[in-house]
N, C-alpha and C positions, 0 to 999 in steps of 0.2 A: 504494500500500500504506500511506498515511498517514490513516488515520482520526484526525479531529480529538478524536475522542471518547478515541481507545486515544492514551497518553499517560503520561510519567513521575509519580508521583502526587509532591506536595509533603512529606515529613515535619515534621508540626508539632511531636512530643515524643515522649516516652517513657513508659513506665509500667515499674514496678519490680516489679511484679505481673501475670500473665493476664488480659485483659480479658474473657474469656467465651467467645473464637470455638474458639480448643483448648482442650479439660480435661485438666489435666498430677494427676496422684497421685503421692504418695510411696509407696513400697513395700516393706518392711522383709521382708526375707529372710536366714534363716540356710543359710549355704554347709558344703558337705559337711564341715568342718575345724572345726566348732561355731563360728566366729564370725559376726556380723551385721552388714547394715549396708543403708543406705538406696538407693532407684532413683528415679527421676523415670520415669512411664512414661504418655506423650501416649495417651489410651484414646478410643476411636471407634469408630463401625462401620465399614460397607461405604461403601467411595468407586469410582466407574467411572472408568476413563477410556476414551474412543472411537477406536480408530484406522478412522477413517473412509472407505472409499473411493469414488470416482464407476465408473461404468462407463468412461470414458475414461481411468482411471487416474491420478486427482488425488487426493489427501491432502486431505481440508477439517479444516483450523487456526482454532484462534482467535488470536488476537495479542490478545494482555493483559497488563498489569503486574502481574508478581509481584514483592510485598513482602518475600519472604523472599530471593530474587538480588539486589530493589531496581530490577530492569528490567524494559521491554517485552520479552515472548518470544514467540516461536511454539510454539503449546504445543497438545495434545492436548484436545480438549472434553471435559469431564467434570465430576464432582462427586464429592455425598454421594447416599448413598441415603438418601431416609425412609424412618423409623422401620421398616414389614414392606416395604416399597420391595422387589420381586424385581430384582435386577442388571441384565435385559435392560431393564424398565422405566427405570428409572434411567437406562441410557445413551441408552435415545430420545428420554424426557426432555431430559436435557440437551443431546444432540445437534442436538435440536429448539430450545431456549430459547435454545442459544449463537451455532449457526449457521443455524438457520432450513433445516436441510436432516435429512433422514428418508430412514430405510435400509430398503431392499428385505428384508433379512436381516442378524440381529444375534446372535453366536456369543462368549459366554465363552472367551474359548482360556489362561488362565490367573489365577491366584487367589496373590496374594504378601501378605506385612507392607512394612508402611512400611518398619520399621526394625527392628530387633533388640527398643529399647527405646518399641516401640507395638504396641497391641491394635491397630490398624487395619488391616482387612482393603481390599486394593486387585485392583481385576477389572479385567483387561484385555479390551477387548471391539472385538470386529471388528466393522466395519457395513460391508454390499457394497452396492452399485446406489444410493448414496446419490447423491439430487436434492434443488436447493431447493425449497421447499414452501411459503415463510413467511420473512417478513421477521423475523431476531431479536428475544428477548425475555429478554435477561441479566435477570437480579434483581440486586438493590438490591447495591448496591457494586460490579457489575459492569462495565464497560467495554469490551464488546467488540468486534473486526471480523474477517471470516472470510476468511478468505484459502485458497485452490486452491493445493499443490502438487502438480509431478510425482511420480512415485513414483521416483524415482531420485535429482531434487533435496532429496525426503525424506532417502532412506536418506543422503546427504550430512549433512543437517541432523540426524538423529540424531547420528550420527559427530562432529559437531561440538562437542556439548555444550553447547549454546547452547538448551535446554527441560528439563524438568525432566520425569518418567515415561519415561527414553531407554527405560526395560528393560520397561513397556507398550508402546513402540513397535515394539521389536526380537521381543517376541512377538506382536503382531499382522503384521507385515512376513512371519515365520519360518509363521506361520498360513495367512497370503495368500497364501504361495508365492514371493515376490519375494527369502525370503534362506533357506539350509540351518540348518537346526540344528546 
């Protein structure tokens, strides 16, 4: 499970400003009690993430460093959608670019925000009969290695907190039939 390639990345500095990859706004709003005051609100569109299954009942993972934990994780394959990018397209997409594996059937089972304080709409997408197809094709700053798990030693790994989109995984998991709502 050690791809030379997926790896702790170095930090060489900081910037005191957005470099361009999120767009954060200011947002000036008056509250019901007539006073005002500022929001920072990270604005995007549609982002997928894939919970992926095989017909043998493996989870297919990317393992990649994320800068925002600071670590390697096991993490759900996904993205940004382009620009008119439809959701389903989007997650085969990158399903295909991350893990080089493509799904029989691909089903939106839920639509959330990042966060309270972002536009960013996030699709949670189930993909069944997924097989490899293709040897991956991250894009540029990418890093990644695809890793097979059980679907039990998943719902483990969710529970754990140790990936980042638990509550895209726990609605695909609740979708597939592997956990109750």
């Amino acid at each position: 499970m050690d791809d030379a390639r997926v790896s702790e990345w170095t930090q060489t500095g900081e910037l005191d400003e957005p470099a361009g990859f999120l767009e954060v706004r200011a947002r000036r709003y008056r509250y019901p009690d007539g006073n005002e005051d500022v929001w920072d609100i990270l604005v995007g569109g549609a982002t997928v993430a894939v919970v992926a299954l095989t017909d043998d009942e493996q989870v297919v993972l990317a393992r990649q460093y994320r800068p925002g934990p600071g670590r390697v994780l096991l993490e759900l394959p996904g993205g940004n959608a382009d620009q008119d990018e439809q959701v389903e397209a989007a997650a085969a997409r990158e399903l295909l670019e991350e893990t080089g594996y493509e799904a029989a059937t691909l089903e939106v089972v839920m639509q959330t925000f990042l966060a309270s304080y972002a536009s960013h709409r996030r699709h949670a997408v189930l993909a069944r009969g997924c097989r490899k197809v293709a040897e991956p094709r991250p894009g540029d700053g990418e890093f990644v290695e695809t890793v097979l798990m059980p679907v039990d030693a998943f719902v483990q790994h969710v529970l754990s907190g140790q990936m980042t989109d638990t509550d895209i995984a726990f609605a695909g998991l609740v979708a597939a039939g592997y956990l109750k709502p």
